[in-house]
C-alpha positions as CSV (number, residue, x, y, z in Angstrom):
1,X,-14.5,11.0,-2.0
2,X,-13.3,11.2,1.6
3,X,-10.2,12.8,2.6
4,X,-8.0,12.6,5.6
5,X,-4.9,14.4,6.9
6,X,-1.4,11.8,6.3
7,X,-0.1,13.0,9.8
8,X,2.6,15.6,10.5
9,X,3.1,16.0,6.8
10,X,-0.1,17.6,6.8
11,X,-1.0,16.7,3.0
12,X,-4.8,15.9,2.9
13,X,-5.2,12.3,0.8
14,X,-8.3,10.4,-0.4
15,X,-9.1,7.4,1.3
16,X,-8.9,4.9,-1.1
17,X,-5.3,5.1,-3.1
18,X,-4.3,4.0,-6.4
19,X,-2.4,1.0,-6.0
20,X,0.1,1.1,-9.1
21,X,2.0,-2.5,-8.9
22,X,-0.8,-4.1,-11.3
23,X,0.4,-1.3,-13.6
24,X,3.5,-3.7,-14.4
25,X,1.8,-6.5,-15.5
26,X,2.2,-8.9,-12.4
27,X,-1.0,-9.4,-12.6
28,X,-1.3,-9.7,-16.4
29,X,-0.7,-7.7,-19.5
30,X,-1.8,-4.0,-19.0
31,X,-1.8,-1.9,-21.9
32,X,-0.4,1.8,-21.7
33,X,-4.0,3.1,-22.9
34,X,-5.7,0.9,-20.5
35,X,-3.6,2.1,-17.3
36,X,-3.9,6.0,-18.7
37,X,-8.0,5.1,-18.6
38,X,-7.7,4.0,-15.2
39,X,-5.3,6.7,-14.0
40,X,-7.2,9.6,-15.6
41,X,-10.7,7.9,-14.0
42,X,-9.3,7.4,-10.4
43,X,-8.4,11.4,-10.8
44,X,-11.7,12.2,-11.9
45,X,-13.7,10.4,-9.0
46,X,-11.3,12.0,-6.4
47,X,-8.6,9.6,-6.2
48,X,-5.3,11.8,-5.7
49,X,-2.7,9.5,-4.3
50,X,-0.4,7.1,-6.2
51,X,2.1,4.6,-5.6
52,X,4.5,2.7,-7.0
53,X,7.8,1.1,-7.0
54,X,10.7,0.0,-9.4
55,X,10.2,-3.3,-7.7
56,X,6.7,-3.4,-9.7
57,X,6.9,-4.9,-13.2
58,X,10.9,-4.4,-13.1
59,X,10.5,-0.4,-13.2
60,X,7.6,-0.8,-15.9
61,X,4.6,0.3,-13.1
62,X,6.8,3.5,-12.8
63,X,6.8,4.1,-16.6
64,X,3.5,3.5,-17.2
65,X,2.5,5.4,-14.3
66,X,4.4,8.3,-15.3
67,X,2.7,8.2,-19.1
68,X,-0.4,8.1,-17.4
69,X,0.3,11.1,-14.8
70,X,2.0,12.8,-18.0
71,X,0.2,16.6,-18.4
72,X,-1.7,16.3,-15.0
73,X,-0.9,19.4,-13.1
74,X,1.8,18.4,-10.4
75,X,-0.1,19.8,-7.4
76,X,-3.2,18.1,-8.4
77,X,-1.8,14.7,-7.1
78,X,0.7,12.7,-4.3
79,X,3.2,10.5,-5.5
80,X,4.8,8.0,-3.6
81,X,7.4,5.4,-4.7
82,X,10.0,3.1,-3.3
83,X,13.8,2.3,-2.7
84,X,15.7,-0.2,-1.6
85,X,14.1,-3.2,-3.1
86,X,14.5,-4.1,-7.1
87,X,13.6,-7.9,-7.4
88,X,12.3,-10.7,-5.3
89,X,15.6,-11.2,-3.8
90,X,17.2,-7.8,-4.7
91,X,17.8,-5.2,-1.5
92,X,20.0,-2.3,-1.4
93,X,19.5,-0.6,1.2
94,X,23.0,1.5,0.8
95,X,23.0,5.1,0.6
96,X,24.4,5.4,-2.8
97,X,21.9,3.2,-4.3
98,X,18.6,4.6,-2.7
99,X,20.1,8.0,-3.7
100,X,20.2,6.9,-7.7
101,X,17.4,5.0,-7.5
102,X,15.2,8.2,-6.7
103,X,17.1,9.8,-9.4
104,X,16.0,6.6,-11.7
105,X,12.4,7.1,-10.6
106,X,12.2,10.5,-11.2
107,X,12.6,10.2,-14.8
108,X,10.5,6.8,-15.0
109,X,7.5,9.4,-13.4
110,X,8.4,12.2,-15.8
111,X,8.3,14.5,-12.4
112,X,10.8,16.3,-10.7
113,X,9.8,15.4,-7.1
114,X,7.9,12.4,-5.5
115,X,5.6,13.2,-2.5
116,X,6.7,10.7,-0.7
117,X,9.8,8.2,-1.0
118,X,9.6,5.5,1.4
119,X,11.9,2.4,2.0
120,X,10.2,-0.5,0.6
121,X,9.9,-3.8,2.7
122,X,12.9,-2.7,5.4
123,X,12.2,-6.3,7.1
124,X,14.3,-7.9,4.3
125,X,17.6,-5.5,5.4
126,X,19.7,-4.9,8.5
127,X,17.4,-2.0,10.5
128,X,20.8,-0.7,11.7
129,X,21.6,0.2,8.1
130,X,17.8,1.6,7.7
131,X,18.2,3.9,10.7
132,X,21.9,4.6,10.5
133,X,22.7,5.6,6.5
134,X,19.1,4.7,5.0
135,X,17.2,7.5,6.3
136,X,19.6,9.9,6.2
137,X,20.4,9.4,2.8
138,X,16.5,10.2,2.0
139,X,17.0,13.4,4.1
140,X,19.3,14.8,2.0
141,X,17.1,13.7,-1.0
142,X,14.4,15.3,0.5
143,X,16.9,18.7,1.5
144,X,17.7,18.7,-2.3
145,X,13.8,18.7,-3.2
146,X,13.5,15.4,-4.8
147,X,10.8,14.4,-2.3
148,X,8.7,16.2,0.2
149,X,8.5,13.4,2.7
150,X,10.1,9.9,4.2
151,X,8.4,6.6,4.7
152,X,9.0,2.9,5.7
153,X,7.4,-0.1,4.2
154,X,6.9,-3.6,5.2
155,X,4.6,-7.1,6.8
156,X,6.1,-7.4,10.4
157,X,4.5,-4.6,12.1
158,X,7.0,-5.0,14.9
159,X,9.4,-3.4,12.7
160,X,7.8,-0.3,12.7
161,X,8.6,1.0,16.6
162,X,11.8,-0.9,16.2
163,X,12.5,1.7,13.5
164,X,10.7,4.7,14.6
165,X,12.0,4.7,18.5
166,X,15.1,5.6,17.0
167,X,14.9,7.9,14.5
168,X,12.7,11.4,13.4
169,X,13.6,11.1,10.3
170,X,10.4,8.6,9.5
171,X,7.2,10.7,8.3
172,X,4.7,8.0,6.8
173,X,4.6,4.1,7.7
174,X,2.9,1.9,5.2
175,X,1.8,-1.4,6.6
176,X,-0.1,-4.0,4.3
177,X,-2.8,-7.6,5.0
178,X,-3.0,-6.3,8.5
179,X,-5.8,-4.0,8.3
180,X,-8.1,-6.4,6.5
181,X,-11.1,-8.7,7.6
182,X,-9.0,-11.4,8.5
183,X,-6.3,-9.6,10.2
184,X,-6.6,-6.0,11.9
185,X,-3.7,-6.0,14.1
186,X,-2.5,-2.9,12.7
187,X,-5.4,-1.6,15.1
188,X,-3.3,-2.7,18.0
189,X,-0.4,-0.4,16.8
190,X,-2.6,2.7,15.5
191,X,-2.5,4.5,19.0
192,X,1.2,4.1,19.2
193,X,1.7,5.4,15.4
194,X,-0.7,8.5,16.5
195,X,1.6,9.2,19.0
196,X,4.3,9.2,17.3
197,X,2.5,12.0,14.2
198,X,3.4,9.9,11.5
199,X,0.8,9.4,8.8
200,X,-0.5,5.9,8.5
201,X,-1.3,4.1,5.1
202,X,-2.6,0.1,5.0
203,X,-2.6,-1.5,1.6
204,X,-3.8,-4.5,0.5
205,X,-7.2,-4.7,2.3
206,X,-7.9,-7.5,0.3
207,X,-5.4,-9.8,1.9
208,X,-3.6,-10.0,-1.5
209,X,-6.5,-11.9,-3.4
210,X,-7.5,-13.4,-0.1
211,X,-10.8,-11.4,0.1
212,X,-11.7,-12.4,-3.3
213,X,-14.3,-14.3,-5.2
214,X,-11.1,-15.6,-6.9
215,X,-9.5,-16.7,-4.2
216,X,-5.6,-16.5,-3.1
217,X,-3.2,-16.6,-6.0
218,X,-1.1,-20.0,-6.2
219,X,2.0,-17.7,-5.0
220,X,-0.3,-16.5,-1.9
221,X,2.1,-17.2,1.2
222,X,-0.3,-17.5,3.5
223,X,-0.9,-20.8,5.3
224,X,-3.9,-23.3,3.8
225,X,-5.6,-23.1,6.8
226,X,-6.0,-19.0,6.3
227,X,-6.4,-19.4,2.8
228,X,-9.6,-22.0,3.1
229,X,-11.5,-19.8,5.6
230,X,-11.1,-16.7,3.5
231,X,-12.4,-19.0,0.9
232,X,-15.5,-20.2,2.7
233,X,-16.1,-16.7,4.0
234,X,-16.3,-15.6,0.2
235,X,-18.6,-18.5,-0.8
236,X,-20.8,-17.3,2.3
237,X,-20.6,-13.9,0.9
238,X,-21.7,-15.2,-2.7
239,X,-24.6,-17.4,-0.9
240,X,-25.9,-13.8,0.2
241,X,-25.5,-12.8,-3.4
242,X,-22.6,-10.5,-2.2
243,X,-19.4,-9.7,-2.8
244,X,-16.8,-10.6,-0.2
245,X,-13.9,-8.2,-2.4
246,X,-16.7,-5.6,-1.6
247,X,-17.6,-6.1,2.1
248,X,-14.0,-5.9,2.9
249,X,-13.0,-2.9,1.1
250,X,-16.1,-1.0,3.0
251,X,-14.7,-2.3,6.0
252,X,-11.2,-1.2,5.5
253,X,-12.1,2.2,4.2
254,X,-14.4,2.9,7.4
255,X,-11.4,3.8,9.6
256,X,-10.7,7.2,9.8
257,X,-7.5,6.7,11.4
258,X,-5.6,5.5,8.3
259,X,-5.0,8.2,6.2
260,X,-5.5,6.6,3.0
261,X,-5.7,2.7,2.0
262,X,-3.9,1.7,-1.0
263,X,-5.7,-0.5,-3.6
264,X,-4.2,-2.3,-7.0
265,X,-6.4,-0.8,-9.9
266,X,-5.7,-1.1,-13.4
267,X,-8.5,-0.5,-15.6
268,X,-11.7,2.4,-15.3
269,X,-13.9,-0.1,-14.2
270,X,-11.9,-1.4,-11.2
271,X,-11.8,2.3,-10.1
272,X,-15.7,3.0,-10.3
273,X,-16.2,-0.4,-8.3
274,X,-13.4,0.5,-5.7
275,X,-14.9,4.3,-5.6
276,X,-18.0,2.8,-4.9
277,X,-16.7,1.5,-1.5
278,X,-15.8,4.7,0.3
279,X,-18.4,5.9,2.7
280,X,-21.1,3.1,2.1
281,X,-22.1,1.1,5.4
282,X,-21.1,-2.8,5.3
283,X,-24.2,-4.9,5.5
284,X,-24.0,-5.5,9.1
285,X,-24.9,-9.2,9.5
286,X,-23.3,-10.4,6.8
287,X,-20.1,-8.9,8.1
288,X,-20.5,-10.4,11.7
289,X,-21.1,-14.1,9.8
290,X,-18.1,-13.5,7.6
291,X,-15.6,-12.4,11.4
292,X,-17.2,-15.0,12.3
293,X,-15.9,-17.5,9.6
294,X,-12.7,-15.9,9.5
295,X,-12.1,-16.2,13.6
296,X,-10.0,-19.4,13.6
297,X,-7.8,-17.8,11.4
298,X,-7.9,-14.6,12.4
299,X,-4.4,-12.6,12.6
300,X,-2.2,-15.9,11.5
301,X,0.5,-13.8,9.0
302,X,3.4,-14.9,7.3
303,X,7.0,-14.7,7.7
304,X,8.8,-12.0,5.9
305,X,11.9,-10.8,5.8
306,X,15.4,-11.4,8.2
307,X,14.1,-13.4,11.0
308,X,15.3,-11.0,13.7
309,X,13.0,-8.8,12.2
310,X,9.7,-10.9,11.8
């Protein structure tokens, strides 16, 4: 395993994450002994950060996440969950509800501190709000030792400087599907975030099933147009007798710039494969045949969120 430093919070993270959300079954049934398997392998290989949400599974990824974690020595992992968002369409963004929710989480995790607690999808709220009585709500959560450090989550990456230019109170952005084969432009914002000290975390280097020999989920929101290149780039990949899920997670992993890149694991055998990824070389033509595919629908997104902020 590789590790890296998460910015100015100084915690030293692998660089492949344990993605937690398939823990609640959005993905299909998981069973408790299943997800402990999985947990308990992605510790033994060197895996030592995890995140969740009570937006996963309606709090059940948290649960199950905490079962898993249960008897691990505290210091021998990071924990990161969310606040703010509850349902597909349930925000809360107030202080009094971010402020029970990490109390909520706490005893889902069977822990009395999270690493980090970080603002999940902030594009779907008022920034004003974020800035103004979000953050400083988590300050005092993180004065009273219920977490050690702050984030902000969310798709429009122009929400990040809109956020961050006016407030120190941000230690950790998460940004996801844009450090991925098909869309890198986190890249474009990476020197900024540098500047700025805060520890950088992509997820979903996979495009959200995009990259996959599956293909996009029905739900995918990503135009057709993006969704049948990543499909043709996979068949190319299978052509080669490769594995396009594999190519891109050696890509993503390769940049030493994001701290640690978050991917959804829940069984022993999707952490061995994923493991697998972290320090081996992408076959170099292959890749520059599958950019290649991917170009004319390279960096098309989605909307997300309040339109002012997308």
């Amino acid at each position: 395993m590789q590790y890296r430093t998460l910015g100015k919070t100084g915690l030293r993270v692998s660089a492949l994450g344990f993605g937690a959300s398939p823990l609640g079954g959005v993905f299909g049934p998981v069973e408790q002994e299943d997800a402990t398997r999985a947990v308990r392998a992605a510790l033994d290989r060197g895996v030592n950060v995890f995140d969740v949400s009570p937006y996963y599974g309606d709090t059940k990824a948290e649960t199950v996440l905490g079962n898993a974690l249960a008897g691990v020595a505290r210091d021998g992992y990071c924990l990161a969950t969310k606040v703010g968002r509850y349902g597909p369409d349930d925000f809360d963004f107030s202080a009094g509800r971010v402020t029970r929710s990490v109390d909520e989480s706490l005893r889902r995790l069977r822990v009395d501190h999270v690493d980090l607690i970080q603002c999940h999808d902030i594009e779907f709220g008022s920034l004003d709000q974020i800035v103004g009585e979000t953050l400083p709500a988590l300050r005092r959560v993180r004065e009273q030792g219920k977490a050690r450090f702050v984030g902000i989550t969310g798709l429009p990456l122009a929400i990040f400087p809109r956020v961050l230019d006016r407030t120190d109170d941000v230690d950790v952005v998460l940004s996801y599907c844009h450090y991925a084969l098909n869309d890198d432009t986190l890249a474009g914002l990476l020197p900024y975030l540098r500047q700025k000290d805060v520890g950088i975390i992509s997820a979903s280097p996979l495009g959200m099933g995009l990259l996959t020999g599956q293909g996009a989920p029905a739900w995918h929101p990503a135009p057709e147009a993006v969704k049948a290149a990543c499909a043709r780039a996979a068949a190319r990949c299978r052509d080669r007798g490769s594995d396009i899920a594999r190519l891109a997670l050696q890509w993503s992993l390769a940049n030493e710039e994001i701290a640690t890149t978050l991917v959804g694991m829940a069984s022993a055998e999707a952490v061995d494969k994923n493991v697998a990824c972290v320090g081996a070389e992408p076959d170099g033509p292959l890749l520059a045949e599958v950019r290649e595919i991917l170009a004319p629908a390279y960096g098309v997104t989605w909307p997300s969120g309040r339109p002012e902020n997308d």
